[in-house]
C-alpha positions in Angstrom: -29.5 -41.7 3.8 -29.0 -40.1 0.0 -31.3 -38.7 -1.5 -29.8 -39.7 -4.6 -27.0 -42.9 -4.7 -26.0 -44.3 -8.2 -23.4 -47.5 -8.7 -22.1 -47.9 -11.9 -25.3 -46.5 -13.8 -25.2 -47.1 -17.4 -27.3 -46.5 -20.4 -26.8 -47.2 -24.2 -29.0 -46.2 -27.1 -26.7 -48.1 -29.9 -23.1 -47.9 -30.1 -24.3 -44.3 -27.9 -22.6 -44.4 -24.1 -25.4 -42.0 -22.7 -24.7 -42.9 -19.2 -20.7 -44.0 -18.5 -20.3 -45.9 -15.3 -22.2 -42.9 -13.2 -21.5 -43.3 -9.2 -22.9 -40.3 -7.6 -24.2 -39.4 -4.3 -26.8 -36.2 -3.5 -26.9 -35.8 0.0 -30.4 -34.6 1.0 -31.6 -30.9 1.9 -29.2 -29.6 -0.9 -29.3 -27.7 -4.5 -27.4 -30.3 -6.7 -26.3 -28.7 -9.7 -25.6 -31.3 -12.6 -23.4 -29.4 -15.2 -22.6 -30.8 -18.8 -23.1 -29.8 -22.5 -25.5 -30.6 -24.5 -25.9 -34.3 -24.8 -23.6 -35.1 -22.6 -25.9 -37.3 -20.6 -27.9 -34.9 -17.9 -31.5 -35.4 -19.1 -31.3 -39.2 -19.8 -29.2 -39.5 -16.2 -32.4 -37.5 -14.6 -35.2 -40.0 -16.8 -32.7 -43.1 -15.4 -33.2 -41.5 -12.0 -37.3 -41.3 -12.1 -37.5 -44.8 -13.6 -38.7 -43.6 -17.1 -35.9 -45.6 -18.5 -34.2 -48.7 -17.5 -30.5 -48.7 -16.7 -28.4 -51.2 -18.8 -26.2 -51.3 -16.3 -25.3 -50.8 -11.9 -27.8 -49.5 -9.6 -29.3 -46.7 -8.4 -31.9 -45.6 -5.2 -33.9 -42.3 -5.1 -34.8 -41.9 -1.2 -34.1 -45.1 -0.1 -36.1 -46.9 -3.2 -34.5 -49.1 -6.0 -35.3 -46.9 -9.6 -35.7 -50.2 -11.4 -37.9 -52.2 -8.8 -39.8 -49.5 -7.3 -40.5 -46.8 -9.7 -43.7 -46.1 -8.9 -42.5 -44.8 -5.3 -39.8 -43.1 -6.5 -42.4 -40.9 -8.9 -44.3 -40.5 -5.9 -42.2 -38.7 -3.6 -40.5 -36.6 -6.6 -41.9 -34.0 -8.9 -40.1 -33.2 -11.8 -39.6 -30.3 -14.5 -38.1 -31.5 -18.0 -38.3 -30.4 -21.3 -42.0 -29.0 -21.2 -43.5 -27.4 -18.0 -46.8 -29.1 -18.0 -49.2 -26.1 -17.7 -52.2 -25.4 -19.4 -52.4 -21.6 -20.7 -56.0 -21.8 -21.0 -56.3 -22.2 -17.3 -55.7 -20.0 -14.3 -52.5 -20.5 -12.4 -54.8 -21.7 -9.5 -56.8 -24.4 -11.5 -53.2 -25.6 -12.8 -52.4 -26.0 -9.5 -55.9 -26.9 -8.0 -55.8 -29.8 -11.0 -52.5 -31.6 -10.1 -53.9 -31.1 -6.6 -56.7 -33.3 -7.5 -54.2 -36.1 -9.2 -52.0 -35.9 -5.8 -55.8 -36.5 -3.8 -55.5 -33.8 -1.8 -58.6 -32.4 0.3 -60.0 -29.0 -1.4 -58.9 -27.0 2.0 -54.8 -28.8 1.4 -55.5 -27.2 -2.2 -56.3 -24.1 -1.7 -53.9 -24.2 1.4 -51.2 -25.1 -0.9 -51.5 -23.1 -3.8 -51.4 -20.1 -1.2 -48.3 -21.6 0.5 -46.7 -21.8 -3.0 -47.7 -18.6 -5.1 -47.2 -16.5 -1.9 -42.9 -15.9 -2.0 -43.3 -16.5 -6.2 -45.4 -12.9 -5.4 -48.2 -14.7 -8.0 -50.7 -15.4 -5.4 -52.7 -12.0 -6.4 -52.7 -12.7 -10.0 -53.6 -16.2 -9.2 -57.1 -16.4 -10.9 -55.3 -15.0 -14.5 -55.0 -17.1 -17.4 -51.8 -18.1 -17.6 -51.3 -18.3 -21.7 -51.1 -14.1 -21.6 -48.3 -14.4 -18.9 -44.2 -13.7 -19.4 -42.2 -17.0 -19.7 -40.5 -16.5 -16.6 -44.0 -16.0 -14.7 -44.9 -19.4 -16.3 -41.7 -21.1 -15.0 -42.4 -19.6 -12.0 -45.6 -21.7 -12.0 -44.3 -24.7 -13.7 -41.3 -25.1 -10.5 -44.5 -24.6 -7.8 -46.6 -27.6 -9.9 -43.4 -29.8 -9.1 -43.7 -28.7 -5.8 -48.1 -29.0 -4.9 -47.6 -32.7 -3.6 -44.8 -31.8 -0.8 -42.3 -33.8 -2.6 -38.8 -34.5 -1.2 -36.9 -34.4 -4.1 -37.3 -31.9 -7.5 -36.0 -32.4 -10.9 -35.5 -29.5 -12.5 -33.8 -29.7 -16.1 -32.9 -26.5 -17.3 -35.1 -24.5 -15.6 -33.7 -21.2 -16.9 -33.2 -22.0 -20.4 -34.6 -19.3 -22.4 -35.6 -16.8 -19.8 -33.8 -13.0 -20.0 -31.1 -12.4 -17.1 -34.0 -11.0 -15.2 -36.2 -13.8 -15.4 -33.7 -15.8 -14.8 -31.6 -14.0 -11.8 -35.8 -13.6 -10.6 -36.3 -17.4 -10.6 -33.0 -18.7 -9.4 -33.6 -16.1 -5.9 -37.3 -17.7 -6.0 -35.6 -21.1 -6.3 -33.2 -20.6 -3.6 -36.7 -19.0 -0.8 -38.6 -22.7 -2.0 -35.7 -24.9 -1.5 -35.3 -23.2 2.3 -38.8 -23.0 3.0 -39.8 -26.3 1.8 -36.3 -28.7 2.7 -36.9 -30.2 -0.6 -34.1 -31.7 -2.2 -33.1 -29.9 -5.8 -31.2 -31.7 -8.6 -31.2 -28.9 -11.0 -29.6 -29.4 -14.9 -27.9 -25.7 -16.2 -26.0 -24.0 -18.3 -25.4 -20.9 -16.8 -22.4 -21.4 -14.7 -22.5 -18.1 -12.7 -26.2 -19.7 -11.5 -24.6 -23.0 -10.5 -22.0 -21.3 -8.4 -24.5 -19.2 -6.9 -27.0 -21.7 -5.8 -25.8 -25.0 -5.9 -24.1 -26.6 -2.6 -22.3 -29.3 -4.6 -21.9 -29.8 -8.6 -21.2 -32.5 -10.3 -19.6 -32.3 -14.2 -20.8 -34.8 -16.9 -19.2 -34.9 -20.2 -20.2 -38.1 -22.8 -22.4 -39.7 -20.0 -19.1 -39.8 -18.0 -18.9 -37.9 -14.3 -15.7 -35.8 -14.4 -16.1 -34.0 -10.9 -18.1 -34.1 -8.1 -17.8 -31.3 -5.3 -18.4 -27.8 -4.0 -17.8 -24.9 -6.6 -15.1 -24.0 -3.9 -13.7 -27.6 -3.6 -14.1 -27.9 -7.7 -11.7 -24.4 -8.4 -9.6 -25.5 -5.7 -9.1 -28.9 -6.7 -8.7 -28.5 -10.9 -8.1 -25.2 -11.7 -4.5 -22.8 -11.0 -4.3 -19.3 -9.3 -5.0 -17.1 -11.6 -3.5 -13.4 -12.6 -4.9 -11.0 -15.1 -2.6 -8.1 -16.0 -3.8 -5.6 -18.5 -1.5 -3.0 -20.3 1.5 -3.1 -23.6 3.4 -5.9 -23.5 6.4 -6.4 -26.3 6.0 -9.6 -28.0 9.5 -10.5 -26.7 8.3 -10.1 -22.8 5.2 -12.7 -23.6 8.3 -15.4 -25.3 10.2 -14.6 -21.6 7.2 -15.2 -19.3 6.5 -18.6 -21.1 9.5 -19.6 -19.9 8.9 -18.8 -16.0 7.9 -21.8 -14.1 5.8 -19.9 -12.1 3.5 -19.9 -15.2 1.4 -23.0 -16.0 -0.5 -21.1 -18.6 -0.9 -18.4 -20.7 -3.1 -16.3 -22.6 -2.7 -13.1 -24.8 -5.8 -11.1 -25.9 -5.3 -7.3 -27.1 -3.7 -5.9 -23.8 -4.8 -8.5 -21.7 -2.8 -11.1 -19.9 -4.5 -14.5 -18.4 -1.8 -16.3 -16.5 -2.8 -19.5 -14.3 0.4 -19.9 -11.8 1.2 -22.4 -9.6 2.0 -19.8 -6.7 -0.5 -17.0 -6.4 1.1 -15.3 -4.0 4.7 -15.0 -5.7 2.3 -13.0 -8.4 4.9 -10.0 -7.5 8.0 -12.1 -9.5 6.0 -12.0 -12.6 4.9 -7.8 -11.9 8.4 -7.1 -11.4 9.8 -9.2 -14.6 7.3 -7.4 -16.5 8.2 -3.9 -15.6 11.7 -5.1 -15.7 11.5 -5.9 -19.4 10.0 -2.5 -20.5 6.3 -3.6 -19.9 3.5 -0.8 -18.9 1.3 -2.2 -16.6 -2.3 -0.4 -16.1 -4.0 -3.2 -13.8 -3.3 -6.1 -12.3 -5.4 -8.5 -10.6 -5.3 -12.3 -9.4 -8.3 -14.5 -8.2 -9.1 -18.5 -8.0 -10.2 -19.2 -11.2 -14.5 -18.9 -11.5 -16.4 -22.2 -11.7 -17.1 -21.5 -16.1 -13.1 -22.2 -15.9 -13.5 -24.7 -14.5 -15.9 -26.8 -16.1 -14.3 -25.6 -19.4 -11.3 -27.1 -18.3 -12.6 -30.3 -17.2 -14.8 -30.8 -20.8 -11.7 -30.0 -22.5 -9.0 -32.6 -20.8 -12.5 -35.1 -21.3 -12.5 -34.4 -25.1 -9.1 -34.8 -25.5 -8.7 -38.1 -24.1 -12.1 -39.0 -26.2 -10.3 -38.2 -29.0 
């Protein structure tokens, strides 16, 4: 069973396609990275997904139950982190915890159990009687992602979690996310910007652009399947030698930044022909280097081809 299975999910506000069609599938146990811009259709697909909003169109179940029929049960076995985290500052961080203990009716000792379980690997269990309002942003988050968690919940929304946190915070919370998500099997369908994140701790991503899913994958699966070899050569070139490599067919495409040459080719390992036809021409080469394309190039690429067909 998915933990997540959508068929043909639509949503309109208006003339507005928020949701295109979606047919996705979120295999359970995994860290589901859903990747877009903004409004491209990732919060409303996750409030479609909790039955906070009714699809127009198709179907989709969350564990097993129908989002529009059984909502209720769906909210049940979920927590969720959206736009606000749904802490109060003038509490502790184990009254927050302790309170939506309480809602879940759970015993005091599963409380107090819990919160331990929880705060322990966030390394906030001995600051756990504080008031939260005087603590960092991050530690909040930090809080707010073990609220969503206090019921034992088999699948997590998290939108965004990292939006306005410094590297640290955010390279802090994104290890933290990765220790919950082993120790507790949940299930994670997590919104983001930050690419390098995704690729880091997502199993399989999925790309949304205008409520429509472009790709669905492995980072690995997603470079290998939409993006070219790529070769970076720094050094002086002659403007002549960039007019003669555009007309190599070994290069797809290319880009010319102050010393600095991006090539995507459609042989990586014939990356010597284009070496030797720049030193042939006069070229003076101080580095070269040639990777898969990262997962930012990707998704770039894949918003790009989307626009250009919207327009």
């Amino acid at each position: 069973m998915y933990a997540i299975k959508t068929t043909q999910f639509s949503r309109n506000f208006g003339n507005l396609k928020a949701v295109d069609r979606l047919s996705l599938e979120v295999p359970r146990g995994i860290v589901f990275g859903f990747l877009g811009p903004n409004g491209s259709g990732k919060t409303t697909t996750i409030r479609l997904l909790l039955g906070l909003l009714d699809a127009d169109e198709g179907q989709a179940e969350v564990l097993g139950f129908d989002t529009r029929q059984q909502p209720d049960e769906v909210r049940t076995r979920c927590g969720a982190l959206l736009e606000h985290h749904g802490l109060y500052e003038r509490l502790s961080a184990a009254d927050n915890l302790d309170y939506y203990g309480r809602i879940w009716h759970m015993s005091k000792p599963e409380r107090e159990n819990r919160i331990r379980e929880l705060l322990s690997p966030l390394e906030l269990y001995d600051r756990r009687n504080e008031p939260i309002g005087r603590w960092s942003r991050g530690m909040k988050q930090k809080l707010a992602v073990a609220r969503t968690l206090m019921h034992h919940p088999e699948l997590i929304f998290l939108d965004e979690p990292t939006s306005g946190l410094d590297p640290v915070a955010s390279a802090t919370l994104r290890d933290d996310l990765e220790t919950l998500a082993e120790q507790e099997g949940v299930t994670i369908f997590l919104t983001t910007h930050n690419l390098a994140e995704a690729e880091k701790l997502c199993t399989q991503v999925g790309v949304i652009n205008h409520g429509k899913l472009l790709a669905v994958g492995s980072p690995e699966e997603l470079r290998s399947r939409t993006s070219a070899p790529r070769l970076y050569v720094t050094g002086k070139f002659a403007p002549q030698t960039i007019d003669q490599l555009k007309t190599n067919p070994l290069v797809a495409k290319m880009e010319h930044h102050s010393g600095r040459l991006v090539l995507d080719l459609t042989d990586l390992t014939r990356s010597y022909e284009i070496v030797a036809q720049l030193v042939g021409v006069g070229a003076q080469i101080d580095e070269v280097r040639k990777e898969k394309a990262d997962l930012e190039d990707v998704f770039l690429n894949l918003v790009e081809d989307e626009n250009r067909g919207v327009a």
